[in-house]
N, C-alpha and C positions, 0 to 999 in steps of 0.2 A: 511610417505606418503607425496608426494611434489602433492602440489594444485596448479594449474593456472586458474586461474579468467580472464575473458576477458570481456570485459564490453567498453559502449559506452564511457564515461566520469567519473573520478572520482571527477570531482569541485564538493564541499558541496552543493553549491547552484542549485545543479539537484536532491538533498533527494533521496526519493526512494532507489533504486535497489544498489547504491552507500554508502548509509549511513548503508544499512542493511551490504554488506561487510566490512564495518570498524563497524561494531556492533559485526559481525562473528566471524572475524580471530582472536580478542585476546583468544576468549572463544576457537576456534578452535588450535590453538598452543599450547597451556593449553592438548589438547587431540595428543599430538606426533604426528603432521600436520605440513607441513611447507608450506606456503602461497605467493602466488606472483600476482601482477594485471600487467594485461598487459589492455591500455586504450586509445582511439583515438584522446586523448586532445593535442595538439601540445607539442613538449619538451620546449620550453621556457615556457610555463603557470605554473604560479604559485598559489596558493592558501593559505589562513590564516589557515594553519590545517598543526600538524606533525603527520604526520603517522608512525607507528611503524612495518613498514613490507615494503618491496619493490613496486613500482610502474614503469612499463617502460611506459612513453611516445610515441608512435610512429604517432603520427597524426602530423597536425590537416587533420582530414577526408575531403575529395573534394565534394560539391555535396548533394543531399537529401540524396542519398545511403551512405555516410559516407568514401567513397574509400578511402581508406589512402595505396600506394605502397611501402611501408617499412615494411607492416604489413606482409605481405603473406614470403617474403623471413625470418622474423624475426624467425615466426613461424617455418618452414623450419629448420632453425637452432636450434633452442633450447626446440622444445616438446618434445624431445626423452629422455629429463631430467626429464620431470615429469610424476607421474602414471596419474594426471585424468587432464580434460580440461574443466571447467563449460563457458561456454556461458552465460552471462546475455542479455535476450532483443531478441527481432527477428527484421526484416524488416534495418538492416545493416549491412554492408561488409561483419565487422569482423565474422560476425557468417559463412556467407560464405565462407572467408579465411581460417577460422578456419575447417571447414568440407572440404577444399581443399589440405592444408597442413598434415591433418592425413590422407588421400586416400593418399593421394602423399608419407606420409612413409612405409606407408604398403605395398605399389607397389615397391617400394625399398627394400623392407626388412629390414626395419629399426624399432625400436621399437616404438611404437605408444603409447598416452596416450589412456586410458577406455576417451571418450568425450559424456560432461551431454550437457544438454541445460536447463535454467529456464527460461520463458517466462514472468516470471513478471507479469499475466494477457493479455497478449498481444494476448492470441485466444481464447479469448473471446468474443460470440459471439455479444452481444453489440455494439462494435467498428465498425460488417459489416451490423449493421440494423438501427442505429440511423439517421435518418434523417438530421440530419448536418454536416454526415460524409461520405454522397454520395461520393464525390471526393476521400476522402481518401481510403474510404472502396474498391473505383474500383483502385487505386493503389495497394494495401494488396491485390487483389487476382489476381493482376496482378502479384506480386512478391511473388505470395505462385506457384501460377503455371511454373513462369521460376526458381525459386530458392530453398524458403523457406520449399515447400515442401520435396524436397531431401537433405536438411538439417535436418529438422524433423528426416523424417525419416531413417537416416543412422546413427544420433546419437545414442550410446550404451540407451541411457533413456530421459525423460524429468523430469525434478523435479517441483514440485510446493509446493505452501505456504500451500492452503487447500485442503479438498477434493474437497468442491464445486467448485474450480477451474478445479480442475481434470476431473470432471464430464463435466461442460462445454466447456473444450475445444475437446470435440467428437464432438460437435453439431456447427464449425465454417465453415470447411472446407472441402470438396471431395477429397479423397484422404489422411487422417490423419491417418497413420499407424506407429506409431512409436513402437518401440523393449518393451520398459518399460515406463511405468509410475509410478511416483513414490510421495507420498505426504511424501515433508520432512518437513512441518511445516514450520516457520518462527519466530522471537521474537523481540521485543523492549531490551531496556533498563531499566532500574529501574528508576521510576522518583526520584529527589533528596526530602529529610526533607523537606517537608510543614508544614509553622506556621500558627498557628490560625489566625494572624496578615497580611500574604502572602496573606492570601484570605481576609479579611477585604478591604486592600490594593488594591486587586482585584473588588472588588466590590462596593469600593468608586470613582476608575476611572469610573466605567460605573454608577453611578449612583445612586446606589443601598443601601440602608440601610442595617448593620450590620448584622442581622438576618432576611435578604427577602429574601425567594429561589428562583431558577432561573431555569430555562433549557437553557443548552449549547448547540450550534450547533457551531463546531469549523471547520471549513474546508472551503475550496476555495470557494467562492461567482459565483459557474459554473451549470449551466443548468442539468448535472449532476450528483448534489448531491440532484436534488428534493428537493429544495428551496421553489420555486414554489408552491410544493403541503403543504409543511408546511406552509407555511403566510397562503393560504388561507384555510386550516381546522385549524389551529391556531387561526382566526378570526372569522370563522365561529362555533366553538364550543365555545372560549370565550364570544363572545356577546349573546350567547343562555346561558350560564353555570356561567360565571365569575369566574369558580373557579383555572385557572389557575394561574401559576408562570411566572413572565414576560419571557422572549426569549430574550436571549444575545446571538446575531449571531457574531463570532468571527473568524475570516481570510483576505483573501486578494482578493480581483477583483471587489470592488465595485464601482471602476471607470470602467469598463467594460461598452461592452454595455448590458447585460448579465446583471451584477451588477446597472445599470441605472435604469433597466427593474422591479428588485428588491425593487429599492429605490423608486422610481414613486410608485408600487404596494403598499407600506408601508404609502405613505402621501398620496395617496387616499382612506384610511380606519382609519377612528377616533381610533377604536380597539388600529390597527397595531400602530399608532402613537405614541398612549399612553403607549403601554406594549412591543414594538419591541427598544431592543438597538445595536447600531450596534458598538463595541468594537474596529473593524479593527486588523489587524494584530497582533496575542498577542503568542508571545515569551519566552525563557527560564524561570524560576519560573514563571512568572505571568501563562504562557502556565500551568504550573503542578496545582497554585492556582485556575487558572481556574474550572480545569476538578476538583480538590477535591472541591470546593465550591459548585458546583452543585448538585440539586436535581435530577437530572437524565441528560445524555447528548443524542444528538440526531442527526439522520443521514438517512433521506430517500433515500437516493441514489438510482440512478437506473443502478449503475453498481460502485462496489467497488472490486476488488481485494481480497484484504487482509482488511484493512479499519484499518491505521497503528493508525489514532486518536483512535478508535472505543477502539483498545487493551492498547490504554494510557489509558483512561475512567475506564477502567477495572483495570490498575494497581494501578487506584487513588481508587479505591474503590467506583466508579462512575457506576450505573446502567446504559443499555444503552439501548433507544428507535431506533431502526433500522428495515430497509426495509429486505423482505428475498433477497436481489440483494447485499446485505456485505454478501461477500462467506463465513464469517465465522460465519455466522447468528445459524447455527446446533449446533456448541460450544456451544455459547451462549443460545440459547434456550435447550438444553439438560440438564444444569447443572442451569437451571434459574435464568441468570445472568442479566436478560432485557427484552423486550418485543419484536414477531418478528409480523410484516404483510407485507401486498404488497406493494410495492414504487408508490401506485397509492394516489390521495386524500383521497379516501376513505378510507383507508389501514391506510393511517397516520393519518386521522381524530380520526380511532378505537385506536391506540397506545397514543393516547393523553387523548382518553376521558376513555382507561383500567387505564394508569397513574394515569388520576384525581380520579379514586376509588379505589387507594391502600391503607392503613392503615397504618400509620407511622413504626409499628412491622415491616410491608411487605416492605417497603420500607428498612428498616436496616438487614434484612434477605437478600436482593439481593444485599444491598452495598457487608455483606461475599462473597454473590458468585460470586461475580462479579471479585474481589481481588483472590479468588479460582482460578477459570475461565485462571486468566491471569496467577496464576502459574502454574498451571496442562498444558497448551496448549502454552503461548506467550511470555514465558521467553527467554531470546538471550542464557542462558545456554543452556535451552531444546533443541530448536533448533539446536543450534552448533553441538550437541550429537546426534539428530534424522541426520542433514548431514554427520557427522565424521562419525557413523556408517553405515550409507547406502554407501557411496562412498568406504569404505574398505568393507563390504560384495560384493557389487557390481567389485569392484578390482583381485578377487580373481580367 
């Protein structure tokens, strides 16, 4: 079965929807798949990464919309080579090119691929209610009604990572009728050998003495991930309790102003001052010593996708505190691999202070499940296998 992947950008440096397809295709070729990306990054860009599968360049896209005029004739020419066509991402060109060039061969009579769409989280309703994303939100439904909509729904399916996604994207838009839907799961990577020493290492950069537990929050320093509501039930439950483990907030945007907003918050609370470390940006091993060092990691979000930390956490053997707004929050709470509540203060106040009364036993009982968890559900094998076989039943 020949695969084409069409996607906004393959540079490393956009993660996401791009790292998950170079996580894919090896596992996926391994299953009698042969794999190709077609990408809007201009052909001269180059990147520190060899890939092991083909990439065609046809950008750089023009515009918010991403227009790139090489892309629609490319397509034209060479989909009648492969059975299926995944879409990564909505709200540019290519997805529309892409939904132009298969009408345009079947109007021909030419052989057309089965054409998926993954949204990525992208109809989610979140994106069109969040108050800082009036502008954007009145774009997105300004291009679901001339566009995106008849992309949706003329696709053979849509694919997503969970169900909770699945479920949410009924509830964005008027008009969302697509053929199939379909949860094919998603997976990481295996993190690498963590030494005792790795996390030492880790926690003498931040501070921290050899054997003092922590709670990790590792993720973008962004409005949100329910930041916010952590410092202040963080502060407010430690100064009544004191029985918590310091809070090592570990990622990137605390020059922001967002991240300002953050740091102000933390040095005008004795608490925050004392028990809040702010790590920054923490990368390859330190990133895995992190998440295994931890006494539990943590994530109120009020809108996560997938919550690709969430499923590191898990493969570290890391228990995880999270909002039900991590669509994969069901996994997790069904096979009691963490604790779930609302992504409101109060919500995360309760997940800190069920935390502070677990029993060491309980606590090495959900590191198991938690490492369970992420093999049964977020392995990049499972995964591969729950795609490979959906797209050849769907084939058929």
């Amino acid at each position: 079965m020949k695969i084409l992947r069409v996607i906004e950008s393959m540079d490393p440096s956009y993660g996401g929807p791009c790292q998950g397809i170079r996580n894919s295709i090896p596992e996926m070729q391994n299953l009698n798949t042969d794999n190709t990306v077609v990408c809007i990054d201009g052909e001269s860009t180059t990147w520190d990464y060899q890939d092991g599968f083909t990439i065609f360049k046809l950008g750089p896209g023009k515009g918010p919309w991403g227009y790139a005029p090489n892309l629609i004739d490319w397509l034209k020419s060479n989909l009648s080579s492969y059975d299926v066509v995944i879409v990564h991402g909505l709200w540019q060109y290519y997805g529309y090119a892409v939904r132009k060039a298969v009408n345009w061969l079947k109007a021909t009579n030419k052989k057309s691929p089965k054409f998926f769409i993954m949204p990525h989280g992208m109809l989610d309703p979140y994106f069109q209610k969040a108050p800082e994303r009036k502008l954007k939100a009145l774009r997105n439904q300004l291009f679901w009604n001339l566009v995106e909509k008849k992309t949706i729904n003329q696709a053979d399916g849509i694919l997503f990572t969970c169900q909770e996604e699945l479920l949410l994207a009924r509830q964005t838009f008027k008009g969302y009728q697509p053929k199939k839907e379909i949860n094919v799961g998603y997976g990481i990577l295996p993190p690498p050998q963590i030494e005792p020493t790795d996390i030492d290492a880790f926690k003498k950069g931040c501070g921290l003495n050899t054997g003092e537990p922590y709670i990790l929050f590792l993720s973008r320093i962004h409005q949100k991930k329910g930041l916010s509501n952590l410092l202040k039930a963080y502060a407010a439950f430690g100064e009544t309790n004191g029985t918590l483990p310091k809070l090592v907030i570990a990622g990137p945007g605390i020059t922001s102003e967002f991240g300002k907003t953050i740091d102000q918050l933390v040095k005008s609370n004795r608490f925050l001052e004392e028990n809040v470390i702010f790590a920054g940006m923490v990368t390859g091993k330190a990133k895995w010593a992190a998440f295994s060092g931890a006494k539990a990691f943590i994530l109120p979000s009020h809108q996560e996708n997938f919550g690709i930390a969430v499923a590191e956490a898990l493969a570290c053997h890391c228990p995880v505190l999270i909002s039900d707004k991590v669509n994969i929050w069901r996994e997790i709470a069904e096979d009691h691999a963490g604790l779930v509540n609302e992504d409101t203060y109060k919500g995360t106040y309760i997940l800190l202070e069920q935390a502070s009364k677990l029993k060491e036993e309980e606590f090495e009982q959900m590191r198991k499940n938690a490492f369970a968890v992420y093999q049964k559900h977020f392995t990049v094998a499972q995964a591969a296998k729950n795609l490979t076989q959906t797209l050849k039943e769907q084939s058929i």
